[in-house]
C-alpha positions as CSV (number, residue, x, y, z in Angstrom):
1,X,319.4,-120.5,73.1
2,X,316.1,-119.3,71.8
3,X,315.8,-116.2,70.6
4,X,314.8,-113.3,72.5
5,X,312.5,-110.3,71.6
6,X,313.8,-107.1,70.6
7,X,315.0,-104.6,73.4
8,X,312.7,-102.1,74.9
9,X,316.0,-99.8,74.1
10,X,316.5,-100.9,70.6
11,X,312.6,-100.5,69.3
12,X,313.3,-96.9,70.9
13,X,316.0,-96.3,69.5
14,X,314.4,-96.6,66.2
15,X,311.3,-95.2,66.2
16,X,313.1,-92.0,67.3
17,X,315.4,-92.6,64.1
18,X,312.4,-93.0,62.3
19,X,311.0,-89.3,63.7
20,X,314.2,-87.6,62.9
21,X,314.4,-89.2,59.5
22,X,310.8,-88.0,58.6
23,X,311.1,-84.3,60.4
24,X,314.5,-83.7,58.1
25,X,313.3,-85.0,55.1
26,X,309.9,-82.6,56.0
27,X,311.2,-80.0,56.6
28,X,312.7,-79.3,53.4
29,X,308.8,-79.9,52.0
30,X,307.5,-77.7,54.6
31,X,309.7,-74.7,53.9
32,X,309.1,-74.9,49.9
33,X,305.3,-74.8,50.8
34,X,304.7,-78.5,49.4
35,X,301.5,-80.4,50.5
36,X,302.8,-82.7,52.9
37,X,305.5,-81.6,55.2
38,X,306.7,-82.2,58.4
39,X,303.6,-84.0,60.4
40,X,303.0,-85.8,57.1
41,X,306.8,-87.5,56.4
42,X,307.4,-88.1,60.3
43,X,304.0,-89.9,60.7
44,X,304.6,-92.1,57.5
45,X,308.1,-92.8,58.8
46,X,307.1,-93.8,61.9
47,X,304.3,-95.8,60.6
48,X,306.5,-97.6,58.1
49,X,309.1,-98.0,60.8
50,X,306.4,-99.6,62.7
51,X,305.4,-102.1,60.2
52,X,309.7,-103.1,60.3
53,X,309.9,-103.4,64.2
54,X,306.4,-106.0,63.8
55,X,308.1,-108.0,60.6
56,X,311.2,-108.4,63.5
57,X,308.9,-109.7,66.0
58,X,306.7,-112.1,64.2
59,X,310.3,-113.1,62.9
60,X,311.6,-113.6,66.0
61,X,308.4,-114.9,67.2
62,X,308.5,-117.8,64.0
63,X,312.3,-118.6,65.3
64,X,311.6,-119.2,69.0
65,X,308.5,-121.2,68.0
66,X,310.2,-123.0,65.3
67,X,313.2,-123.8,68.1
68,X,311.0,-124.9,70.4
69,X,309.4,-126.9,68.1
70,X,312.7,-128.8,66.8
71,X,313.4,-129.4,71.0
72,X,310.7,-132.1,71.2
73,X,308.4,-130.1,73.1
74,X,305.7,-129.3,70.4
75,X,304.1,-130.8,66.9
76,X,306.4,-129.9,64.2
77,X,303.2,-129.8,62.3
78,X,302.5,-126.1,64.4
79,X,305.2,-124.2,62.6
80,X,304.0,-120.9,60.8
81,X,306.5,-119.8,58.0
82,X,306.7,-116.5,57.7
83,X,306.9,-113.7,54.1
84,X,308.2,-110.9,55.5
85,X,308.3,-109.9,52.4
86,X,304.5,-109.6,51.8
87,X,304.9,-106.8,54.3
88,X,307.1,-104.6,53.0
89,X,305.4,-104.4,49.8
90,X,302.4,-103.7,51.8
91,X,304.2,-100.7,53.2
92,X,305.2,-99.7,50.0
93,X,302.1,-100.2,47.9
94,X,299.8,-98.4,50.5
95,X,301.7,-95.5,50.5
96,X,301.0,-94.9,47.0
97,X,297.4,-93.8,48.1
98,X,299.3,-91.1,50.3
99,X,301.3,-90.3,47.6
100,X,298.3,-89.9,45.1
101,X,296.7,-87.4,47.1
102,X,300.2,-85.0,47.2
103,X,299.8,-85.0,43.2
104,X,297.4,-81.8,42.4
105,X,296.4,-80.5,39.0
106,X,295.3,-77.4,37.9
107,X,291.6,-76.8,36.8
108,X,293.0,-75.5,33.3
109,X,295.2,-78.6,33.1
110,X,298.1,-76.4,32.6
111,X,300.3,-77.7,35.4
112,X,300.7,-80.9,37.4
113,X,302.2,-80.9,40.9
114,X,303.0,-82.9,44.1
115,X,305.2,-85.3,42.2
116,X,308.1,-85.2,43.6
117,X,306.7,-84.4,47.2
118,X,304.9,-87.7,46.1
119,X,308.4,-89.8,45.6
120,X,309.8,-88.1,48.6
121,X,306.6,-90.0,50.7
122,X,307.1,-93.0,48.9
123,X,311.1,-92.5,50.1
124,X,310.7,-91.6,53.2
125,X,307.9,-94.8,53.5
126,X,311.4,-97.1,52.8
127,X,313.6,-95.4,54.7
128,X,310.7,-95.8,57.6
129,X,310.6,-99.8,57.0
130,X,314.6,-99.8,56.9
131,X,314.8,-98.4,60.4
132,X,312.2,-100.6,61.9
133,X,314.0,-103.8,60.2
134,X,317.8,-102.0,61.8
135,X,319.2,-101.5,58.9
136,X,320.3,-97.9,60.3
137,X,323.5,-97.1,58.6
138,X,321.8,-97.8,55.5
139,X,319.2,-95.7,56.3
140,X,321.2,-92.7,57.3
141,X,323.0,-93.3,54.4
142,X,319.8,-92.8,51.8
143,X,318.1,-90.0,54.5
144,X,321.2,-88.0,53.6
145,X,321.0,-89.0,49.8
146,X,317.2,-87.4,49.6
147,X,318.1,-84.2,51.6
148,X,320.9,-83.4,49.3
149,X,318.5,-84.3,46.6
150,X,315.8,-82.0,47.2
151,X,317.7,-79.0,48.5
152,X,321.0,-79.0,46.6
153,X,319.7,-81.1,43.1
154,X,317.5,-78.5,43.7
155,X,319.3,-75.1,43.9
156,X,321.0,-76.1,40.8
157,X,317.8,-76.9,39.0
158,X,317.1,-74.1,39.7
159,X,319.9,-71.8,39.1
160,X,321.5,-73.6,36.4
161,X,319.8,-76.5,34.6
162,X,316.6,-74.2,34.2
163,X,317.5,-71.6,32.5
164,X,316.0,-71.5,29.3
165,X,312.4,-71.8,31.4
166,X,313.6,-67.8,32.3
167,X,311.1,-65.6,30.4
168,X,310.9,-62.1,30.2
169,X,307.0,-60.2,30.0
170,X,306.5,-56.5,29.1
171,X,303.1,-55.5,30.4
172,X,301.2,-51.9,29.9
173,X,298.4,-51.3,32.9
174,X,296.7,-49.4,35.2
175,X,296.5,-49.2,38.6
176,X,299.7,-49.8,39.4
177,X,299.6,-50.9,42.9
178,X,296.7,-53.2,42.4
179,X,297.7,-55.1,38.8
180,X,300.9,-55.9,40.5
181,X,299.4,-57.3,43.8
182,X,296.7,-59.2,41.4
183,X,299.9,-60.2,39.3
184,X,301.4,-61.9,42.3
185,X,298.2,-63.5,43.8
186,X,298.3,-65.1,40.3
187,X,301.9,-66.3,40.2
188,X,302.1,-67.5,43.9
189,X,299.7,-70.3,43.5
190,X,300.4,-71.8,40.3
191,X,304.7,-71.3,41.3
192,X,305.5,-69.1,39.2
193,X,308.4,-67.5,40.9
194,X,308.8,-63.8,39.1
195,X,312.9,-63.6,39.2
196,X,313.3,-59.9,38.5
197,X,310.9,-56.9,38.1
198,X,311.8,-53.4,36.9
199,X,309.4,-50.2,36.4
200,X,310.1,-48.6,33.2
201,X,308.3,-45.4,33.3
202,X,304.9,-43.8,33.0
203,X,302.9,-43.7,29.5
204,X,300.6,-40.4,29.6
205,X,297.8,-39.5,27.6
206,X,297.4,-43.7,26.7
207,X,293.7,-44.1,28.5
208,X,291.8,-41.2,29.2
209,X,291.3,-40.1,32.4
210,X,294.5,-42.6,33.8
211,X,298.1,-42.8,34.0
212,X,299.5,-46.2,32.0
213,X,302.5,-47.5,33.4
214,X,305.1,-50.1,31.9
215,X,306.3,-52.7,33.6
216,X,309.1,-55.7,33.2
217,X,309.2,-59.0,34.8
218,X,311.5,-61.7,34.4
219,X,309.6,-65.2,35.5
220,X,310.5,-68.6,36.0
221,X,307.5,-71.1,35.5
222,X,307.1,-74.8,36.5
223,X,308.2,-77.7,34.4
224,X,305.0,-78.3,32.1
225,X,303.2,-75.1,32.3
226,X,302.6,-73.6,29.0
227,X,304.1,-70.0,28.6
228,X,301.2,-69.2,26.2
229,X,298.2,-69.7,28.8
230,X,300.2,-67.4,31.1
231,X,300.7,-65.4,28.8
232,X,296.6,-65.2,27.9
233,X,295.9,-65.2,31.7
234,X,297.6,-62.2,32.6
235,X,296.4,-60.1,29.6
236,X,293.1,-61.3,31.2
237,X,293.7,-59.3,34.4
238,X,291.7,-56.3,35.7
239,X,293.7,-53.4,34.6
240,X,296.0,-54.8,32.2
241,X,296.1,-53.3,28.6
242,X,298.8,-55.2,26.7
243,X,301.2,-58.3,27.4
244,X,304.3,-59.4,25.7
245,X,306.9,-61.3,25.5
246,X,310.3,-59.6,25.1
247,X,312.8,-62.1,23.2
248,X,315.0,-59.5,22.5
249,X,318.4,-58.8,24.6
250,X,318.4,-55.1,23.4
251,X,314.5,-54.9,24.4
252,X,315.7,-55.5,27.9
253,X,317.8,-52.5,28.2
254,X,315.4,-50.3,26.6
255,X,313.6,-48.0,29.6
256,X,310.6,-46.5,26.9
257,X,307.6,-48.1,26.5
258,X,306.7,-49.7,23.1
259,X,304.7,-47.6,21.0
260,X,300.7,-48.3,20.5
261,X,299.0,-46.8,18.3
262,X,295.4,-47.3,19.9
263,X,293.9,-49.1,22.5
264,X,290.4,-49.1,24.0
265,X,290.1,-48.6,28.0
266,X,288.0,-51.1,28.0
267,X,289.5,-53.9,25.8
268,X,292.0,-56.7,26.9
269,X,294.4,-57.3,24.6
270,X,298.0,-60.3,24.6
271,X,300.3,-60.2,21.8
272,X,301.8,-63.6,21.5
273,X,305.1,-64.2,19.6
């Protein structure tokens, strides 16, 4: 019997695996504001599952030609052996250019990211070829594996493993309102997610003509950022007359301001521990 091409049904079948595998394990990039997200991982799923579903039919297309052969009713000198193997590392190696371009770094070299939005292409470029080929239960199987790895692996990171990247900053300004909203636009692109803020009163008679004000956040920054450089950008903000680190427990209780002696309205100053 010689073998037959795959069903219209069955390519279907996985190609519409292959879009749900790539929207799910999007998604979870898309929400957390990551480079690539859904379009991204559901078109590089679908391509790699592509790639699959051609290895299957030049395989099957090798077979029939290869039985047809060994019948007596061609030169056995025609067969074509076939590497499918070649192709997968194709898959795989290519989408490392993909993957390059989801790894950013900062102008000031103080942080790196895109790398694990990177791996989860490189994943979801696997998973893609898996499908294609019908391996589908082990597919599901490692689809599940990354969601629970980016979302729950994740929270706990993030909540638990992480803690000692918790820091606390005492900052004296002006201009409330706008040093806080410049404080954020500063934090939001470079992911510093600011955990806990607290207002801890009003400093008069610090800078002529303006009310000082003291305020307390607790941030979280990324995994190779260095505290110090945030630190120095912050105290480098329009409005900002001294930033600190507070390392002590007591400190954090504490709702008066720290005393300073002198400081010049138009001087930027950082105290580093």
């Amino acid at each position: 019997m010689k073998p037959e091409f795959l069903p219209v049904a069955d390519i279907a079948i996985r190609i519409g695996v292959a879009l749900l595998a790539g929207v799910i394990i999007g998604f979870e990039r898309e929400i957390s504001h990551h480079p690539a997200g859904l379009k991204t991982h559901a078109l590089v799923c679908i391509g790699a599952a592509l790639s699959g579903l051609v290895t299957n039919e030049m395989a099957l297309a090798v077979a029939r030609d290869t039985a047809f052969s060994l019948a007596g009713n061609a030169d056995s000198m025609g067969r074509v052996n076939l590497d499918i193997s070649r192709i997968a590392a194709g898959v795989v190696t290519g989408i490392g250019f993909i993957g390059a371009g989801a790894i950013m770094k900062s102008k000031d070299g103080t942080i790196v990211t895109g790398i694990t939005t990177a791996a989860t292409l490189w994943v979801t470029a696997c998973i893609g070829f898996s499908i294609g080929m019908g391996y589908l239960w082990i597919s599901i199987i490692v689809i599940l594996s990354v969601f629970i790895s980016n979302v729950t692996i994740k929270y706990l990171e993030n909540n638990y493993l992480s803690t000692s990247k918790l820091r606390t900053i005492d900052m004296i300004v002006t201009r409330k309102k706008d040093t806080m909203k410049d404080i954020e636009a500063y934090c939001m692109p470079r992911r510093i997610k600011i955990r806990n803020f607290e207002y801890l009163g009003e400093i008069p008679g610090l800078v002529e003509g303006e009310m000082a004000y003291h305020l307390r956040y607790t941030v979280k920054t990324p995994s190779g950022m260095s505290f110090l450089i945030v630190l120095r950008d912050l105290a480098m903000q329009d409005n900002v007359l001294q930033v600190l680190e507070a390392t002590n427990q007591k400190d954090k209780k504490q709702k008066q301001a720290p005393e300073i002696k002198e400081v010049d309205d138009e001087e930027e100053t950082a105290d580093i521990d």
